[in-house]
N, C-alpha and C positions, 0 to 999 in steps of 0.2 A: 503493500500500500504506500509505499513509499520510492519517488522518483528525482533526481537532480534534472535540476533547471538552469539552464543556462541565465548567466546572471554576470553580466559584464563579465569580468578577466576570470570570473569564479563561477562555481554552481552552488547553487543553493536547496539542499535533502527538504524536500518538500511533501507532506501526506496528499495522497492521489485528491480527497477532497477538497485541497486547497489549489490545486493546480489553476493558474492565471490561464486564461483564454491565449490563443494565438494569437490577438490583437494586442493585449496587452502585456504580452513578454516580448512584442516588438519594438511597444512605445519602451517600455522599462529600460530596454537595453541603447535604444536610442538615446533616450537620456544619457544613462552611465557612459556610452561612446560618446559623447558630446562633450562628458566634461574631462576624460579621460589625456594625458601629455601626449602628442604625436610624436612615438619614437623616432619616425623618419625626421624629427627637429633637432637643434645641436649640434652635437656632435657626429651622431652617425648622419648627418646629412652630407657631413664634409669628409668622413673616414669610416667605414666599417668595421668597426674594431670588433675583434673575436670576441671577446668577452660582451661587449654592449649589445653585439646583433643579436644576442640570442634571446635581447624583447622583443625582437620584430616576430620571433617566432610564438613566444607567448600571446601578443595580441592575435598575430594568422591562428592560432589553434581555437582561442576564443572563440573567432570571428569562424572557423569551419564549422566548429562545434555548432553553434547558433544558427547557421547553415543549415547543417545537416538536423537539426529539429523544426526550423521552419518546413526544410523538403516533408518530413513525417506531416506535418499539419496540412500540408496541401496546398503552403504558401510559398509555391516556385518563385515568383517576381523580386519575393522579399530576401528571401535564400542565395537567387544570384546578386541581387546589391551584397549579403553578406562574405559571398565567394569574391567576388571581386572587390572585396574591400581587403580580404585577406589576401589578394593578388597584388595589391595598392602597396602591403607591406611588405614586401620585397625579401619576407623571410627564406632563408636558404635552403632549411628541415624542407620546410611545410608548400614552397611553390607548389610542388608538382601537385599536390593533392589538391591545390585549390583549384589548380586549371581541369585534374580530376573531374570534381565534383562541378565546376564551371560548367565542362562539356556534359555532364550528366543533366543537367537542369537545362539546356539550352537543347539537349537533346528531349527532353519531357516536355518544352514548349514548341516544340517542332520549328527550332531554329537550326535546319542540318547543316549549312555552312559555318556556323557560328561553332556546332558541337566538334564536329572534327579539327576544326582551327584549335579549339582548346583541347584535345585530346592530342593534337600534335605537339603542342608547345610543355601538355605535363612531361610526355618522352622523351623531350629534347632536357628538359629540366631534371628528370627524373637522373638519380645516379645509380639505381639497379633497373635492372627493366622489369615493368609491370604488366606479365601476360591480361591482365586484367582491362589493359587500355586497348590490346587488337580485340579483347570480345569486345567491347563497348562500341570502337569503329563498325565490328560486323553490326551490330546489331542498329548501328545507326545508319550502315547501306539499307541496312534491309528494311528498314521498319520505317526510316524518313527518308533516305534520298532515291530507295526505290530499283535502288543495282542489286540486283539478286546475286549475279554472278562473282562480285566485289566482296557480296557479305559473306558468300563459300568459301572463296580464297584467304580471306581472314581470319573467316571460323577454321579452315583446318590449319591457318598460320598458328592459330590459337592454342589448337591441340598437341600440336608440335613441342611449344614452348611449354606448356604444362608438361607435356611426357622431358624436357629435358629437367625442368625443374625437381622431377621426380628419384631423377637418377643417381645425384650426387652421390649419396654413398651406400650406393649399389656396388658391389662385388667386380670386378673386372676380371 
């Protein structure tokens, strides 16, 4: 009966009873992003220092996080301002998963040039590679831009990569 809420930089353990409406864990968080320091200000504006960048990645995690509860609620529009806010912060960790989930939501509102654009740029960002971004391509030939033949060839690219990820430490 009890679930965490996305709540600015933090979650807040909340009984299911109390849970805020998806309207207003929008405005909530608006606010607390409003009044919150923009890491990209200061110093890491003019230096990325190892040590400081790793707020950029706390705020991007936030900002997925609340993302990724908007997408549950049904509220795509708001989820990508969230994804691309977390793209805004130019965290190192966390790019790839926002451009992820960017192109999943742009994929859910049947923007298919839009969703491939950002499922290309999570791979380019990405520092292992994520068999999970060629299914999401197939799935986006096939379901929005309508190339059947596109979304075979990436589905069995897909399977390919899963059967290599299986194998590491298989017996030679």
């Amino acid at each position: 009966g009890w679930l965490w809420v996305p709540h600015g930089l933090v979650f807040l353990l909340t009984q299911e009873r109390d849970l805020p409406s998806a309207r207003e864990l929008v405005m909530t968080n608006d606010d607390l992003w409003a009044q919150f320091h923009d890491p990209g200000s200061g110093l890491l504006s003019r230096y990325s220092h190892l040590m400081l960048a790793d707020i950029r990645d706390v705020y991007a995690t936030a900002r997925i996080e609340l993302g990724k509860t908007l997408v549950k609620a049904g509220m795509l529009v708001e989820a990508k301002r969230q994804f691309e806010s977390a793209i805004a912060l130019e965290g190192d960790t966390q790019l790839a998963d926002s451009y992820m989930y960017l192109g999943l939501v742009e994929f859910a509102l049947g923007n298919c040039d839009a969703a491939l654009s950002a499922f290309k740029t999570a791979r380019e960002k990405n520092l292992t590679p994520d068999p999970n971004l060629t299914l999401f391509e197939s799935q986006t030939y096939r379901d929005c831009v309508g190339d059947a033949k596109r979304a075979d060839e990436l589905l069995e690219e897909y399977q390919k990569l899963l059967k290599k990820q299986e194998t590491p430490l298989s017996p030679r």
